[in-house]
C-alpha positions, -999 to 999 in steps of 0.1 A, spaced: 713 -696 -139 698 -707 -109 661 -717 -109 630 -713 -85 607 -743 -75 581 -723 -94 604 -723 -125 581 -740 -155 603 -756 -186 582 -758 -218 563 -794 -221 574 -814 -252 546 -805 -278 557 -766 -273 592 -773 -283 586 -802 -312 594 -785 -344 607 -796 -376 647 -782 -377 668 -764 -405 696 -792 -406 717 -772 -432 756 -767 -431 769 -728 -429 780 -724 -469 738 -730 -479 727 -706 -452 751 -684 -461 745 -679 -500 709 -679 -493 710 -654 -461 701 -621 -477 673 -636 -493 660 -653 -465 663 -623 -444 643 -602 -469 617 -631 -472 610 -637 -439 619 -598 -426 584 -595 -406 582 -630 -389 613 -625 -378 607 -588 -363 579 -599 -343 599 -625 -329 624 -603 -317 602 -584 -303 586 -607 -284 616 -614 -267 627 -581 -263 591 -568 -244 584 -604 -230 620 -608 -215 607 -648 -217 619 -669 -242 595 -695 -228 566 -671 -237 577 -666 -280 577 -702 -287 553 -697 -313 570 -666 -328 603 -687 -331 588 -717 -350 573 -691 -373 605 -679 -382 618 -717 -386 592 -722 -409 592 -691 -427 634 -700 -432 620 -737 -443 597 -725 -469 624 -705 -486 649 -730 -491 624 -753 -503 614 -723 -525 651 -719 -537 653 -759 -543 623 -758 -563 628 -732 -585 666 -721 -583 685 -754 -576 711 -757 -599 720 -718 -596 718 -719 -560 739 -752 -557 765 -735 -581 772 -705 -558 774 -727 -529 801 -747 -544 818 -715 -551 812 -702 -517 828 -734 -502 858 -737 -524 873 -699 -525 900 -692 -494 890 -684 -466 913 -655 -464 897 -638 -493 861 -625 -497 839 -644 -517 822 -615 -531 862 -614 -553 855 -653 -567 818 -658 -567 804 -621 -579 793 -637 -616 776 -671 -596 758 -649 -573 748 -626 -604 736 -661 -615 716 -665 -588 704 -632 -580 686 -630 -611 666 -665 -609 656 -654 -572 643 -620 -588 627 -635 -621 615 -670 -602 605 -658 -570 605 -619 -574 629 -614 -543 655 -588 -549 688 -588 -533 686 -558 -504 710 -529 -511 740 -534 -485 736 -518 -457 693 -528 -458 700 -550 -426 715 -522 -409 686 -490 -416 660 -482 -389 627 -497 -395 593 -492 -376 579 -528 -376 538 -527 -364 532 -557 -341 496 -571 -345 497 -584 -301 490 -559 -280 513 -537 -263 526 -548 -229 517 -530 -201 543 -503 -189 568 -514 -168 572 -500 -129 601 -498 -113 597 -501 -75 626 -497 -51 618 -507 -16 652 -496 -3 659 -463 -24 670 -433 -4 645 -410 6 649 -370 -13 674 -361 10 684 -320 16 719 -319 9 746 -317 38 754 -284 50 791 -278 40 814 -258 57 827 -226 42 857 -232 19 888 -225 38 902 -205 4 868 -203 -15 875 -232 -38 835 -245 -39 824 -216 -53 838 -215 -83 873 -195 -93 869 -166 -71 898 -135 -74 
């Protein structure tokens, strides 16, 4: 990507944020849960960057959702640890050719149930990821966008074509 001279990187302060340093077995027991929890944040962050088309401009939205996944594991450490750290060791230790879902159902049951009676998060039906959802943004909406083309062909009469030499352009004639 090549870059302008008025091209402004984000300063230091805008970009310091504390960082989710956890391996992909955690995130990956706790994902469904953590995409339940922090559902909204998340949304409006993708939606930022979807109207915005600027990255640069949904640096705060991003750090919400960084502290939104935060909060949850510590959430899960404080009050689920031992269930949570269970599953995880059963996540990492079944094949990798086989689903976990076969070897860890009755850990995940485990822990499915001290997520819903400690911190009253349910596990999302599957397929809850995937259903169309209306999310209401409280920023405003961004103003419409307007396509100019300065070198678009003008409405133009079309060509006048010659007769068909056996009446082929006007459809199947007999």
């Amino acid at each position: 990507m090549t870059n302008s001279k008025n091209f402004k990187l984000p300063s230091d302060e805008e970009l310091n944020t504390q960082e989710l340093n956890i391996s992909w077995p955690y995130i990956a027991a706790a994902a469904v849960f953590l995409g339940k929890r922090c559902e909204g944040t998340n949304n409006e962050f993708m939606l930022c960057r979807y109207e915005l088309k600027d990255p640069r401009k949904c640096l705060k939205e991003g750090k919400e959702v960084t502290k939104c996944a935060i909060e949850g594991f510590q959430d899960i450490k404080k009050h689920c640890a031992s269930e949570f750290q269970t599953h995880v060791d059963c996540v990492i230790n079944t094949s990798a050719t086989a689903t976990n879902d076969e070897y860890c159902s009755k850990t995940r049951q485990v822990f499915d149930d001290c997520m819903l009676k400690n911190l009253k998060l349910e596990r999302p039906p599957f397929g809850y990821f995937c259903e169309a959802k209306v999310h209401d943004s409280p920023r405003p909406k961004p103003p419409p966008e307007k396509y100019e083309f300065p070198d678009a062909l003008p409405e133009s009469i079309p060509p006048p074509y010659r007769p068909s030499k056996y009446s082929g352009r006007g459809g199947f004639n007999m």
